[in-house]
RODO-2510 file (C-alpha; in nm, 4 decimals, decimal comma):
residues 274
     n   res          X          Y          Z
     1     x     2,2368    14,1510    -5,8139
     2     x     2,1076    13,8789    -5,5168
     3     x     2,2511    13,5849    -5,5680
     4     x     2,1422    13,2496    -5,4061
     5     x     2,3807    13,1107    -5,1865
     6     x     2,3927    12,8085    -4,9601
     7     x     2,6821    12,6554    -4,6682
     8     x     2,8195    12,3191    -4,7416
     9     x     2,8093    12,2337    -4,3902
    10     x     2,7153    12,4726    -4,1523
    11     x     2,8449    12,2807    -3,8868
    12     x     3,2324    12,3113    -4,0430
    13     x     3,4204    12,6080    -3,7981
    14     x     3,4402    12,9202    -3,9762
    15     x     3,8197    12,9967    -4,0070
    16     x     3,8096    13,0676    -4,3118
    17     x     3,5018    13,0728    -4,6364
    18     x     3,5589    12,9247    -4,9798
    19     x     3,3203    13,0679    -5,1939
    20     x     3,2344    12,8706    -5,5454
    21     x     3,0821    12,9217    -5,8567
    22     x     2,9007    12,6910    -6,1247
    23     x     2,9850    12,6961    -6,5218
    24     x     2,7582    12,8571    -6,7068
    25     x     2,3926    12,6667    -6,6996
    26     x     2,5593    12,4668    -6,4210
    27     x     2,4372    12,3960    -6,0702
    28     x     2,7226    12,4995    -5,7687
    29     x     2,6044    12,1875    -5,5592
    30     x     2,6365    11,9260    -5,8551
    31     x     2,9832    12,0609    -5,9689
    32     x     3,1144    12,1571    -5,6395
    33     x     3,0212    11,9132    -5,3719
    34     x     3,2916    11,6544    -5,4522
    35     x     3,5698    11,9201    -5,3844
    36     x     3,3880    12,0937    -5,0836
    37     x     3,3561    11,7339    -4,9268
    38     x     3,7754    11,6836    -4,9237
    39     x     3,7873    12,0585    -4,8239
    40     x     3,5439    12,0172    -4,4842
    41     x     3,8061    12,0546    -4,2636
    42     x     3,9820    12,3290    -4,4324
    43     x     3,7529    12,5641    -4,5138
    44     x     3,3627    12,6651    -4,4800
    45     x     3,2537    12,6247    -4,8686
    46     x     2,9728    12,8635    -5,0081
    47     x     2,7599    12,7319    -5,3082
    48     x     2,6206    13,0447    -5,4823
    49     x     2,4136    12,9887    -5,8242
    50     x     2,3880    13,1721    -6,1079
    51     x     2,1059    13,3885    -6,2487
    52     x     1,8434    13,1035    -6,3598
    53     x     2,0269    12,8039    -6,2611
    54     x     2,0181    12,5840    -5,9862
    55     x     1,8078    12,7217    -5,7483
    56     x     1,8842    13,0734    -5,8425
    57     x     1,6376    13,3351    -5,9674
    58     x     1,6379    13,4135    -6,2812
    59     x     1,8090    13,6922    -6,4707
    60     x     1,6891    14,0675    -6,3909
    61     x     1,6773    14,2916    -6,6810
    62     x     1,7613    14,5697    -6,4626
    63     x     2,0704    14,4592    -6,4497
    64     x     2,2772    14,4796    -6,7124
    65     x     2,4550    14,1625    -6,8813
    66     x     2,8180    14,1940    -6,7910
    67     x     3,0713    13,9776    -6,5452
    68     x     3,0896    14,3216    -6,3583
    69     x     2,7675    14,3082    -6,2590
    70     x     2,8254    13,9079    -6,1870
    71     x     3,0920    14,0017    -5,9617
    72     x     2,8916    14,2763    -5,7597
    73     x     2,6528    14,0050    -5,7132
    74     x     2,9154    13,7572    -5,5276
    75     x     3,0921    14,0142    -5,3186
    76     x     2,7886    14,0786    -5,2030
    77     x     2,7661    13,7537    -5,0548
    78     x     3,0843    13,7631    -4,9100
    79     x     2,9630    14,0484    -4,7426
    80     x     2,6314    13,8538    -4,6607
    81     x     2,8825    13,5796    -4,5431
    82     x     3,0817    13,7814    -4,3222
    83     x     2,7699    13,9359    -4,1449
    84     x     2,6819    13,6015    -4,0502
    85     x     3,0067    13,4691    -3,9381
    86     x     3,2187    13,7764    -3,8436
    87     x     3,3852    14,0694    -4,0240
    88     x     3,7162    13,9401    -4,0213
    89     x     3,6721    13,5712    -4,1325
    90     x     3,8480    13,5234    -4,4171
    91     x     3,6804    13,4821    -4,7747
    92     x     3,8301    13,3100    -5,0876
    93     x     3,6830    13,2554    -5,4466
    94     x     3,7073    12,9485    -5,6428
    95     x     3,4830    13,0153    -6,0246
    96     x     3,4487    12,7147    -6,2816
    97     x     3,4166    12,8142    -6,6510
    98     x     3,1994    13,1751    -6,6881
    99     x     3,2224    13,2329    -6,2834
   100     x     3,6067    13,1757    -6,3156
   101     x     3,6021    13,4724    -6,5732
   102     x     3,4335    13,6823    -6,2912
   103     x     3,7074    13,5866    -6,0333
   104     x     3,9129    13,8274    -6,2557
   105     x     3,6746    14,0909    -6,1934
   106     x     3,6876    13,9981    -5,8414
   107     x     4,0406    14,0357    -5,7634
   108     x     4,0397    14,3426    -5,9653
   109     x     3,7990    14,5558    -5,8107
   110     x     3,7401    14,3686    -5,4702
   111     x     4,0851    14,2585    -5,3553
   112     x     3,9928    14,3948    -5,0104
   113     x     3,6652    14,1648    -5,0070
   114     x     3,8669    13,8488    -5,0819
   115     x     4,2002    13,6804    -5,0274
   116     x     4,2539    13,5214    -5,3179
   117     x     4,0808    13,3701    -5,6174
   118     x     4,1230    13,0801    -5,8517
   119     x     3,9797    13,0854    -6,1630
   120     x     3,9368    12,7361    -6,2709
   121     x     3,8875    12,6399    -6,6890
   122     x     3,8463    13,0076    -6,8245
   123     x     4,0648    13,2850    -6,8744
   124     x     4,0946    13,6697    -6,9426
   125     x     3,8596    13,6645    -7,2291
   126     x     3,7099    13,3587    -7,3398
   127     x     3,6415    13,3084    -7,7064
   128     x     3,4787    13,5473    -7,9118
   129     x     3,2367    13,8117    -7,8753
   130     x     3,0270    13,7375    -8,2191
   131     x     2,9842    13,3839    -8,1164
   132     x     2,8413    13,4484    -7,7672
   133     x     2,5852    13,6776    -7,9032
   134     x     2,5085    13,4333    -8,1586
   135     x     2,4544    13,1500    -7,8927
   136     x     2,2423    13,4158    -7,7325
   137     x     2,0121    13,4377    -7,9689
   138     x     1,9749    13,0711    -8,0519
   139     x     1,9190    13,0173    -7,6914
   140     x     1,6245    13,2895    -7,6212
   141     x     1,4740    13,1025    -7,9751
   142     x     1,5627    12,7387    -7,8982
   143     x     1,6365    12,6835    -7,5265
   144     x     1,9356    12,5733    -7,3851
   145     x     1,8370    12,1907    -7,4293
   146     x     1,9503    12,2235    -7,8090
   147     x     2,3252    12,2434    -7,6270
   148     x     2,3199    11,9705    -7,4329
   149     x     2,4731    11,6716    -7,6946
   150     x     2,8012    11,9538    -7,7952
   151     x     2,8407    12,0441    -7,4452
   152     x     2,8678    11,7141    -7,2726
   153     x     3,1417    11,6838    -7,4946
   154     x     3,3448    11,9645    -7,4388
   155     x     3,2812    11,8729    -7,0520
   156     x     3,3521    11,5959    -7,0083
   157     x     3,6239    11,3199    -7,1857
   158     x     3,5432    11,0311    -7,3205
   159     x     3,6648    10,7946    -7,0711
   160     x     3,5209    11,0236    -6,7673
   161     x     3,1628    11,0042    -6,9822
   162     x     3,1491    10,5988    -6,9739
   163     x     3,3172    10,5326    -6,6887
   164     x     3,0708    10,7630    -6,4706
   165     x     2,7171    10,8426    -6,6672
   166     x     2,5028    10,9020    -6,4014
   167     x     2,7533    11,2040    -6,2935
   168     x     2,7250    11,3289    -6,6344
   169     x     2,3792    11,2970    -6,6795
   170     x     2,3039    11,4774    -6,3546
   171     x     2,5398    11,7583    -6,4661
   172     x     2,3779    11,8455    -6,7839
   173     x     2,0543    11,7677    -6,6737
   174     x     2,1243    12,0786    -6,5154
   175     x     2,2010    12,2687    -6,8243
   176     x     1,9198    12,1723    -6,9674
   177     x     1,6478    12,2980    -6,6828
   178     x     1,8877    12,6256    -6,6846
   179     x     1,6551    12,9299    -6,7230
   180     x     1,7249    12,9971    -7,0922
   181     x     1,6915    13,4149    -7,1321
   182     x     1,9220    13,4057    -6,7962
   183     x     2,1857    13,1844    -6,9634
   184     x     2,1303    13,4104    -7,2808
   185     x     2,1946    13,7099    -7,0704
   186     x     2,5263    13,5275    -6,9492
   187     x     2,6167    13,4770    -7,2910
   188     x     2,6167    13,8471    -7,3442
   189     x     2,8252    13,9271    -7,0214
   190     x     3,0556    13,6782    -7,1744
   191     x     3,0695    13,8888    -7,4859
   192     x     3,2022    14,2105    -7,3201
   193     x     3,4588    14,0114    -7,1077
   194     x     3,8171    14,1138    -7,1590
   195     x     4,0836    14,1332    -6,8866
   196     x     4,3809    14,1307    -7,1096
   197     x     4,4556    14,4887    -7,0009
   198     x     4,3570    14,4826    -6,6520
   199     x     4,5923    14,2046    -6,5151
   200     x     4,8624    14,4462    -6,3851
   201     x     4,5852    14,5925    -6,1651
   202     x     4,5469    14,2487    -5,9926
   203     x     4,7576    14,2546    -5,6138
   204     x     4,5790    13,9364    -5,4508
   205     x     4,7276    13,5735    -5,5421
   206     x     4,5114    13,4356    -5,8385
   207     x     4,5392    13,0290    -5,8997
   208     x     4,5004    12,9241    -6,2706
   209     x     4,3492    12,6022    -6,2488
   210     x     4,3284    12,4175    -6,6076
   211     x     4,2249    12,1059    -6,7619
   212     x     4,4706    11,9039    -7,0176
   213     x     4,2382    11,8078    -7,2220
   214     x     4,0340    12,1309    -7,2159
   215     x     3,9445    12,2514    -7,5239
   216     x     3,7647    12,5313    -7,4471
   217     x     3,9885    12,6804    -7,3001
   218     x     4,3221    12,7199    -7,5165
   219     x     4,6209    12,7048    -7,2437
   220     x     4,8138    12,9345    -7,3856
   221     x     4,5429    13,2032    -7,2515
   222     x     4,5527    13,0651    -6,9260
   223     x     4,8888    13,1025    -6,9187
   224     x     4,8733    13,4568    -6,9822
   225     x     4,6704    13,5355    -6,7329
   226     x     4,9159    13,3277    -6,4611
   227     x     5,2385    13,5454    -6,6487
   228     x     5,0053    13,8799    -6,6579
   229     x     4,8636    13,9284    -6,2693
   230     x     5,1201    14,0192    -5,9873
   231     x     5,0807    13,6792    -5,7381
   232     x     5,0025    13,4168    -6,0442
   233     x     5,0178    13,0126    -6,0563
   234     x     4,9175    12,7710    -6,2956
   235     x     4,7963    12,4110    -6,2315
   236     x     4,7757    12,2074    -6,5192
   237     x     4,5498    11,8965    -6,3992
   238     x     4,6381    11,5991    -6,6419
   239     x     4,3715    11,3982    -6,7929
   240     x     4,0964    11,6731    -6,7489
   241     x     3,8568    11,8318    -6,9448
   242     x     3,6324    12,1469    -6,8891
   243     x     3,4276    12,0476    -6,6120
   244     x     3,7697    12,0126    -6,3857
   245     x     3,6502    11,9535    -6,0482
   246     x     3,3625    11,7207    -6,1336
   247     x     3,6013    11,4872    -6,3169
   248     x     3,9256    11,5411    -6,0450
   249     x     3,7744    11,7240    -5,7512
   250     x     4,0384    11,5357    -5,5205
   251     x     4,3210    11,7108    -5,7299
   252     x     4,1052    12,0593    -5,7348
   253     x     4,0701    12,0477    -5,3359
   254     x     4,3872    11,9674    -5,3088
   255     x     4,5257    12,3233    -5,4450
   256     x     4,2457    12,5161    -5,3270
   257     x     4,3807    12,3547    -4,9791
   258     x     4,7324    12,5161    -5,0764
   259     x     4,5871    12,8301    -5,2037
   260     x     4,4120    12,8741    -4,8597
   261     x     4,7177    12,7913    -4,6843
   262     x     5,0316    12,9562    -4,8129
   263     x     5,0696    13,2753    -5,0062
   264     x     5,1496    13,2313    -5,4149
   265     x     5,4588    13,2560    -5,5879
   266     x     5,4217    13,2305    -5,9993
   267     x     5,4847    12,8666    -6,0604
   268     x     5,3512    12,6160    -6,3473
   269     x     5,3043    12,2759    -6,1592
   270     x     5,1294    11,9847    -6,3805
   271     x     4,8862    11,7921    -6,1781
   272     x     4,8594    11,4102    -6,2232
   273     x     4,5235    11,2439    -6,3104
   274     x     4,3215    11,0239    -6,1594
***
């Protein structure tokens, strides 16, 4: 899978690469910029966009519609990364929501690709299978525009919504122009996503980042994941919903910094808000 990518700033030295990763029917630059902007002297951050969002291409039925296949698709552009900036710079992984899921995958079957990875709002599975295929199916018949009113609200809170709109707006605007057969196809890869079993195999530090006031993401299942992995922590960010770093991205930097910085030691640290 060829995955659009994109530097923050090319001009930032190339220590070390942060590569991100969007929500599902999200755009990397519109929910990552904030953070890579407070990171610019840490790190060299890599946007990379999903299948049919952003300025991705969309989804190729050749490929088959599981996070595996996701994940193939970014460590391939670490690979592209390191090509361009040298073999042994090293690359981290940062995934919001669906591409947090594939950071899993990532430190499963790629821990000599990447560092470490923080999976931000998601979690070893995430929901259930039946209801992913359902929203599938409503979103090859009805587009992904039907999703936008339910969505914004599991995104964002209340407060966050009035106090910045035009944020908001931009962010689902972005949902809404999202390819729908390649978010339907994402839908399915969520489907068949289940770590539960795997987490033992994971050796490289992974960072649990999670909202307070997330509810799509019940913390007892992030905290699993933090207990289940080798090298876990978990960073409970007060006062945020799903959408984690658009709403705190100063917070989110901030432990990406440490992540970057200093090896992990299994820890549960609550975050203050904004």
């Amino acid at each position: 899978m060829d995955l659009n990518w994109t530097y923050y700033s090319p001009k930032t030295p190339a220590e070390r690469v942060l590569i991100v990763g969007p929500s599902l029917g999200g755009n990397a630059a519109h929910q990552w910029t904030k953070v890579a902007a407070e990171l610019i002297d840490d790190v060299r951050v890599v946007f990379v966009d999903l299948p049919g969002g952003g300025l991705g291409a969309v989804w190729d039925d050749a490929d088959s519609p599981s996070l595996d296949t996701l994940a193939a698709g970014f460590a391939q552009v670490a690979d592209e990364v390191r090509a361009d900036l040298g073999e042994d710079v090293p690359v981290y992984f940062a995934g919001l929501s669906i591409s947090g899921a594939t950071a899993l995958h990532l430190a499963r079957d790629y821990d000599k690709t990447f560092a470490a990875v923080a999976v931000v709002a998601s979690s070893a599975k995430v929901g259930e299978p039946e209801r992913w295929l359902e929203r599938a199916e409503a979103v090859d018949e009805r587009g992904t525009q039907h999703l936008v009113e339910e969505t914004t609200k599991r995104w964002f809170t209340p407060n966050f919504r009035a106090e910045h709109p035009a944020t908001v707006d931009t962010i689902m605007e972005g949902l809404a122009s999202t390819d729908d057969h390649s978010y339907a196809q994402l839908c399915r890869a969520l489907a068949e996503h289940d770590m539960r079993e795997d987490l033992g195999l994971i050796r490289i530090p992974v960072m649990m980042i999670a909202g307070e006031r997330d509810t799509s993401t019940p913390l007892a299942n992030v905290e699993a994941v933090a207990e289940g992995v080798l090298r876990g922590a978990l960073h409970v960010v007060d006062g945020a919903a799903h959408l984690v770093p658009v709403s705190h991205p100063v917070q989110v930097a901030g432990l990406l910094r440490g992540m970057v910085d200093r090896p992990l030691a299994s820890r549960v640290v609550p975050e203050s808000g904004d």
